[in-house]
FIVOZA-329019 format. One record per residue (C-alpha): y negated, z negated, x; residue in one letter. Coordinates in nm, 2 decimals. Layout:
(bakol (Y; Z; X); A);
...
END
This chain:
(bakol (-1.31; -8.36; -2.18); X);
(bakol (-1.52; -8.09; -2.36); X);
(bakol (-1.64; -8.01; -2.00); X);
(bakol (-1.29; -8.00; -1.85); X);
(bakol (-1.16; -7.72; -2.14); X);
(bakol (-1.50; -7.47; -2.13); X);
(bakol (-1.37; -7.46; -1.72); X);
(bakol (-0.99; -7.36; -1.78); X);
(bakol (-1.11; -7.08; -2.07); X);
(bakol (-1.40; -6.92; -1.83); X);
(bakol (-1.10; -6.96; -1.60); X);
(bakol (-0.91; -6.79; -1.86); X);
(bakol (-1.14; -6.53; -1.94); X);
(bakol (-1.19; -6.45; -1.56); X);
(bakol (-0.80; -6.44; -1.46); X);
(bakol (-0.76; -6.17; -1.73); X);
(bakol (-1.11; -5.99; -1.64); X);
(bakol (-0.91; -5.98; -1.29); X);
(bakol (-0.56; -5.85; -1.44); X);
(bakol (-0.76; -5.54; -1.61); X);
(bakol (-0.88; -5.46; -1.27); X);
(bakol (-0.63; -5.47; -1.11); X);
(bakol (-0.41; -5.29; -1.39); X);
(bakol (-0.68; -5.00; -1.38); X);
(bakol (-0.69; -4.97; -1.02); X);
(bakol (-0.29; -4.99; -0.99); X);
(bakol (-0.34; -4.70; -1.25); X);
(bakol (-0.61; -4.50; -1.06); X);
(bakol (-0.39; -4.52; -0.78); X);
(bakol (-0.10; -4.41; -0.93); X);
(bakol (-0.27; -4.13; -1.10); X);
(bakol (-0.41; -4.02; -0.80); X);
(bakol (-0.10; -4.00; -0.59); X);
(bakol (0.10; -3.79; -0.88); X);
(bakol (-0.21; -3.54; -0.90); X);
(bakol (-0.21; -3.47; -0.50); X);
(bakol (0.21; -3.41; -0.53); X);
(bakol (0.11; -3.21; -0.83); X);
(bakol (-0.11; -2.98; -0.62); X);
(bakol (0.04; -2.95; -0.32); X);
(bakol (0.38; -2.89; -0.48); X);
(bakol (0.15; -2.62; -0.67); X);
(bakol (0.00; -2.46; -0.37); X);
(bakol (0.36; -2.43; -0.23); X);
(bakol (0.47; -2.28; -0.51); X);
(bakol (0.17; -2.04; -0.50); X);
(bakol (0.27; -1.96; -0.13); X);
(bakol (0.59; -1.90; -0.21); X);
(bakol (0.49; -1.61; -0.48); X);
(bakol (0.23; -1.46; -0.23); X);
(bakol (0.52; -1.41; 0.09); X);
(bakol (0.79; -1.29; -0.19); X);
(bakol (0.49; -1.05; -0.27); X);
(bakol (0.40; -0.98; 0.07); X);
(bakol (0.76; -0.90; 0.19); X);
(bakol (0.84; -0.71; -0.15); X);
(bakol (0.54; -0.46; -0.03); X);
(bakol (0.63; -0.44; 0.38); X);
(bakol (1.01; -0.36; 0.21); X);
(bakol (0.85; -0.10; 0.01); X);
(bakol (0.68; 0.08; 0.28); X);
(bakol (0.99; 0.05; 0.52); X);
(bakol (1.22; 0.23; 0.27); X);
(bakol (1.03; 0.50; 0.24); X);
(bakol (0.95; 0.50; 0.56); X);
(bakol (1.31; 0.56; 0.62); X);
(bakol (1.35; 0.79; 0.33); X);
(bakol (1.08; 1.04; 0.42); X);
(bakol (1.15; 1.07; 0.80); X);
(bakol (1.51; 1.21; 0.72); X);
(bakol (1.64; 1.54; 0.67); X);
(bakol (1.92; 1.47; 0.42); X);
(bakol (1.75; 1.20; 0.15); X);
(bakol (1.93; 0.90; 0.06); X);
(bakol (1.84; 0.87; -0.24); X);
(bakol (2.01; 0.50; -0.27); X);
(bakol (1.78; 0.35; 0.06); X);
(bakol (1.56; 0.17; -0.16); X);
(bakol (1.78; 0.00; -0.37); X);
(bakol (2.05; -0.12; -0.11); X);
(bakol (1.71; -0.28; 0.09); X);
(bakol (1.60; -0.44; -0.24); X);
(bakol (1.94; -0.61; -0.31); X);
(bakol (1.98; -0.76; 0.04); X);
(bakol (1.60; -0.87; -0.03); X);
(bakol (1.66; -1.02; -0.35); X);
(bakol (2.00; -1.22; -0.17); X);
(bakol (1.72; -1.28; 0.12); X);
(bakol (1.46; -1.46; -0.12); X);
(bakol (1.73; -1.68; -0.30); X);
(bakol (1.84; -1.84; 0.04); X);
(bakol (1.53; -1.87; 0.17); X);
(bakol (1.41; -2.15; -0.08); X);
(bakol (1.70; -2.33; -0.15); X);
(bakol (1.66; -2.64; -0.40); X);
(bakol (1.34; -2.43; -0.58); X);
(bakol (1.53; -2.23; -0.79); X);
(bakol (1.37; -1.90; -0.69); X);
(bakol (1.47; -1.57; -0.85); X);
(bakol (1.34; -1.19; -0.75); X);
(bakol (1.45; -0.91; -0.96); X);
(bakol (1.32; -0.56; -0.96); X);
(bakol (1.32; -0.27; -1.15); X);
(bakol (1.27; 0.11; -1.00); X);
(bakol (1.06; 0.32; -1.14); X);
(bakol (1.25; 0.65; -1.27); X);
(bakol (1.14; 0.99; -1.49); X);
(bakol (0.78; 1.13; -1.42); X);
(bakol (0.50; 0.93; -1.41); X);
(bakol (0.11; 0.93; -1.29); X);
(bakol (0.03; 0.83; -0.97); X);
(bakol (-0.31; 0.85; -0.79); X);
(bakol (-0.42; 1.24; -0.97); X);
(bakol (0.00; 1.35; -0.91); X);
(bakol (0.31; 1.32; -1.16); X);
(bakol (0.58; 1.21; -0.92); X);
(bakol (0.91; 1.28; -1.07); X);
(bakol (1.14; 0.98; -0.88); X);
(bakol (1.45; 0.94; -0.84); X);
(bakol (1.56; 0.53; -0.83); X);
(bakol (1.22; 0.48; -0.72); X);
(bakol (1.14; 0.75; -0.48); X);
(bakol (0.99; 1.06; -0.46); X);
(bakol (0.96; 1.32; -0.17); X);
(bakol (0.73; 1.63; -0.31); X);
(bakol (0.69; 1.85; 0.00); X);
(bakol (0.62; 2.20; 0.11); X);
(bakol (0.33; 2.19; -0.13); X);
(bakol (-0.04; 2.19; -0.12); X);
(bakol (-0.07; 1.92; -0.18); X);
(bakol (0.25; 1.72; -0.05); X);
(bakol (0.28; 1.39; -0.12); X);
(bakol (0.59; 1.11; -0.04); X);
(bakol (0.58; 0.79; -0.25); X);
(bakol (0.78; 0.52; -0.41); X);
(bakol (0.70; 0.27; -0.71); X);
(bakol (0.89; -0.03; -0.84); X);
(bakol (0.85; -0.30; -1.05); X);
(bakol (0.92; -0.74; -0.96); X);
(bakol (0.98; -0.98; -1.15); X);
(bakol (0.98; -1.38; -1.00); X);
(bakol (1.09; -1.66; -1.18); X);
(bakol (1.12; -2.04; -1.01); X);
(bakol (1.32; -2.28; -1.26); X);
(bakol (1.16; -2.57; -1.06); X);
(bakol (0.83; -2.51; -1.18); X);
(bakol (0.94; -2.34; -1.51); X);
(bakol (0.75; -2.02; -1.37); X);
(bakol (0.92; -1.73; -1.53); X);
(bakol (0.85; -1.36; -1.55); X);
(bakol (0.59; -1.33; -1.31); X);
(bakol (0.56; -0.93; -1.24); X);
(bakol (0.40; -0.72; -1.03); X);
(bakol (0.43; -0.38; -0.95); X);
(bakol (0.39; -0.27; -0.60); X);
(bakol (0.35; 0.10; -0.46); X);
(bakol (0.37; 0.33; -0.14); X);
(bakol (0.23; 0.67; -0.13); X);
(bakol (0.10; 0.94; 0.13); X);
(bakol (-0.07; 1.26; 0.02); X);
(bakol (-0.19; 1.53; 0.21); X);
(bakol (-0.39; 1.83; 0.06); X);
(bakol (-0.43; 2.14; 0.31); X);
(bakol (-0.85; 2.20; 0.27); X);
(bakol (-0.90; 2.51; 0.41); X);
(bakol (-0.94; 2.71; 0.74); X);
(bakol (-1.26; 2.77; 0.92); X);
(bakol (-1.32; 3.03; 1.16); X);
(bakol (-1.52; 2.89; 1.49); X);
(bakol (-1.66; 3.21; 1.74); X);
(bakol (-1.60; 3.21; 2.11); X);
(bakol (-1.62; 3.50; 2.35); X);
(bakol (-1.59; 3.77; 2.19); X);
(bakol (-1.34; 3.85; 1.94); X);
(bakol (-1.13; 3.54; 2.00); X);
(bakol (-1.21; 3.18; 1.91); X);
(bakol (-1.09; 2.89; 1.70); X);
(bakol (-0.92; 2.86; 1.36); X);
(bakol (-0.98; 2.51; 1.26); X);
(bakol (-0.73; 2.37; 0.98); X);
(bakol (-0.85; 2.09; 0.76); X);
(bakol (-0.66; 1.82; 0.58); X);
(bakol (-0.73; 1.56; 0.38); X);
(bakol (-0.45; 1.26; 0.36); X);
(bakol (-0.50; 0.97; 0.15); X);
(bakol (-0.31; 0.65; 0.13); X);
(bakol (-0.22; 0.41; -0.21); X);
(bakol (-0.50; 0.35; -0.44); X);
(bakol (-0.61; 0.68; -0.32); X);
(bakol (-0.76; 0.51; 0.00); X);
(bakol (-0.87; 0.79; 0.30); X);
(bakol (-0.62; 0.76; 0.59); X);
(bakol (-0.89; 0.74; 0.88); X);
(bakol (-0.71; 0.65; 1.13); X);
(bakol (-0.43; 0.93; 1.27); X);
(bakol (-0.43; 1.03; 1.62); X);
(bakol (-0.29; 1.38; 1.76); X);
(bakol (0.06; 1.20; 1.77); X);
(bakol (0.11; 1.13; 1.40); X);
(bakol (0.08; 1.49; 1.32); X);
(bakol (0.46; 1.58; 1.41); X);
(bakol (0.42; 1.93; 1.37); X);
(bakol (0.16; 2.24; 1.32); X);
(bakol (0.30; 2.62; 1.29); X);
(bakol (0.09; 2.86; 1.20); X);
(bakol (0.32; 3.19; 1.09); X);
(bakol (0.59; 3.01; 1.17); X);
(bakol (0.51; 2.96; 1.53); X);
(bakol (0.39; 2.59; 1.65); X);
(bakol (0.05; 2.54; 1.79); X);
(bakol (-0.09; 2.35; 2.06); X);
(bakol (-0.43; 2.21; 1.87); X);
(bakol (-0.73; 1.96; 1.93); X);
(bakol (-0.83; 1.71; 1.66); X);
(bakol (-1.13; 1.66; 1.52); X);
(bakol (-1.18; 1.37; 1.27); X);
(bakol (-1.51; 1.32; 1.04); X);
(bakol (-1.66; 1.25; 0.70); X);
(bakol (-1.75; 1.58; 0.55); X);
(bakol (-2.07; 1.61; 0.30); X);
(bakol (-2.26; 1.86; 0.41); X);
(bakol (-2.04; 2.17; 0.32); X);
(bakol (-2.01; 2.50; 0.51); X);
(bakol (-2.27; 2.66; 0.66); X);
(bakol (-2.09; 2.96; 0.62); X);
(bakol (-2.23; 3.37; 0.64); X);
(bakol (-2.10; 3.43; 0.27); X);
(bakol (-2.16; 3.39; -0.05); X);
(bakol (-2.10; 3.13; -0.29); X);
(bakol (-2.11; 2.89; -0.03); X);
(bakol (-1.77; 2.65; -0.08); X);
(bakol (-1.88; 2.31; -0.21); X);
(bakol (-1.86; 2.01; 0.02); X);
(bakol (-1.55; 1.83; 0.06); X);
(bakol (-1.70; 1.50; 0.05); X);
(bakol (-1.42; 1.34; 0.23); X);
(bakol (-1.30; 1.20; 0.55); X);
(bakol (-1.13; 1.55; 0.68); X);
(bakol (-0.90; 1.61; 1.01); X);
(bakol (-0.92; 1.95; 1.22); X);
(bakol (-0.69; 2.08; 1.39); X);
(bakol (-0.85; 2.33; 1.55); X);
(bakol (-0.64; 2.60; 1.76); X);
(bakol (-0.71; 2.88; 2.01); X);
(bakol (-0.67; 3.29; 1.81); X);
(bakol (-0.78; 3.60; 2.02); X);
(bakol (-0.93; 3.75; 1.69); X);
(bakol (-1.00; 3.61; 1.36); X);
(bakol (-0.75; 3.62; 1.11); X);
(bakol (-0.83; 3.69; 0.75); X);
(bakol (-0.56; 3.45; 0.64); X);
(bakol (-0.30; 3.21; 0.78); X);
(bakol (0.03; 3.04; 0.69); X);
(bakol (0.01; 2.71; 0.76); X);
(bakol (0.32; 2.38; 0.79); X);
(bakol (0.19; 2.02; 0.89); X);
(bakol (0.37; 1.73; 0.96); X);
(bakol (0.18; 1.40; 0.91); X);
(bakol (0.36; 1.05; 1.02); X);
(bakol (0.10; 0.76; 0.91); X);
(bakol (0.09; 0.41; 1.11); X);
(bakol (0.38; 0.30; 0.88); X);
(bakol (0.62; 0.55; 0.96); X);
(bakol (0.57; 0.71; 0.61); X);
(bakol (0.58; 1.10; 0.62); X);
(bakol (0.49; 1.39; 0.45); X);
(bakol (0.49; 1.80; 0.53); X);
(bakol (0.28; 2.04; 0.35); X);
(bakol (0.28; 2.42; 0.34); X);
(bakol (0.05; 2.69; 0.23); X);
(bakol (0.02; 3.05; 0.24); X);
(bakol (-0.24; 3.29; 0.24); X);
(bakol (-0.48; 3.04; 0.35); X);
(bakol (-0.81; 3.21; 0.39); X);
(bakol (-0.98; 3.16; 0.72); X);
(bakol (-1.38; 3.10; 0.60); X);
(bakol (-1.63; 3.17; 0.84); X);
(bakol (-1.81; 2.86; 1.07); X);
END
């Protein structure tokens, strides 16, 4: 009898030795599972911010695009492609409660070394030395699903383009080469390296245009010009657009027309540009 009830507790002991197991394995289990939906429903959530981001930029860059390749400005392009975005976004995440608002920047403000002075979010500063096109707004993203609310960002387009100087190259002769130099920078400032003879539109040179051959390098090395001071070197990725004059010119009038690989323009102008000799 004593024999019989030391089995039935071990036999006790053991059957609930077995039910904690199993109870913390069940949990494990379940644990487990809700932390894997609780990532991956994370991660989409995260992808979900970086394509809203992603598409709020490309927008960006189309609008002013648009805004600085034509002749009358529409002042309103910006904000009528934002709306239809912001209807976009909402539809195309239906059941996560996905909101995009956005506000455009207005008034004068800094923006890589200029003061833009926009206009519902745009800007068009041209005929200058330098010239510059840009546009700046603000997001905001909130998904109720997730209780994410208030993420912002800002995102920016810009295109500068500063008019260096004018170099003097001899040929036969009196005549030769004037070579105009430009420097065009992108948002950030990053150095546009990579225009071809097509994206610049136009080049006049006292008013008349100019058939020209680009040249495209780093310059460091300043000029080795037959004057003194010597001009400092530029110390930045320059373009040339170097065009045929039967005699030097002590100065030149210059227009160019730059288009980047988005479509975003700009046209500067300077007068009286001396012509340094090369």
């Amino acid at each position: 009898m004593k024999v019989f009830r030391e089995r039935k507790g071990q036999f006790i002991v053991i059957a609930a030795l077995l039910l904690s197991i199993m109870i913390v394995s069940v949990s494990m289990v379940i644990y487990g599972t809700v932390t894997y939906f609780r990532q991956e429903r994370w991660e989409e959530y995260l992808t979900i911010v970086d394509s809203v981001k992603t598409g709020s930029f490309h927008l960006l860059e189309m609008s002013l695009s648009k805004y600085s390749q034509t002749q009358t400005l529409n002042q309103t392009i910006l904000r009528d492609n934002l709306n239809q975005w912001v209807r976009d976004v909402r539809k195309a995440y239906p059941g996560f409660g996905v909101d995009l608002s956005y506000s455009l920047e207005t008034g004068a403000h800094l923006a890589y070394g200029m003061t833009p002075n926009y206009n519902m979010g745009l800007n068009r500063t041209w005929d200058k030395n330098p010239s510059y096109s840009t546009a700046n707004t603000t997001f905001s993203i909130n998904i109720a699903s997730v209780g994410l609310t208030g993420y912002n960002f800002s995102a920016h387009a810009f295109l500068k383009m500063n008019i260096a100087d004018a170099l003097w190259h001899v040929g036969q002769g009196q005549s030769g080469w004037v070579g105009v130099r430009v420097i065009i920078e992108a948002e950030g400032p990053t150095p546009v390296t990579n225009l071809r003879t097509a994206n610049f539109v136009l080049f006049q040179v006292g008013g008349v245009n100019q058939t020209f051959t680009l040249y495209r390098y780093y310059e460091s090395q300043g000029h080795p010009v037959k004057q003194n001071p010597t001009p400092p070197a530029l110390n930045a990725f320059v373009y040339e657009l170097r065009y045929s004059a039967s005699s030097k010119p002590d100065f030149v009038n210059v227009i160019i027309t730059v288009k980047d690989s988005r479509g975003v323009q700009v046209r500067g102008a300077v007068n009286n540009l001396a012509v340094i000799d090369y």
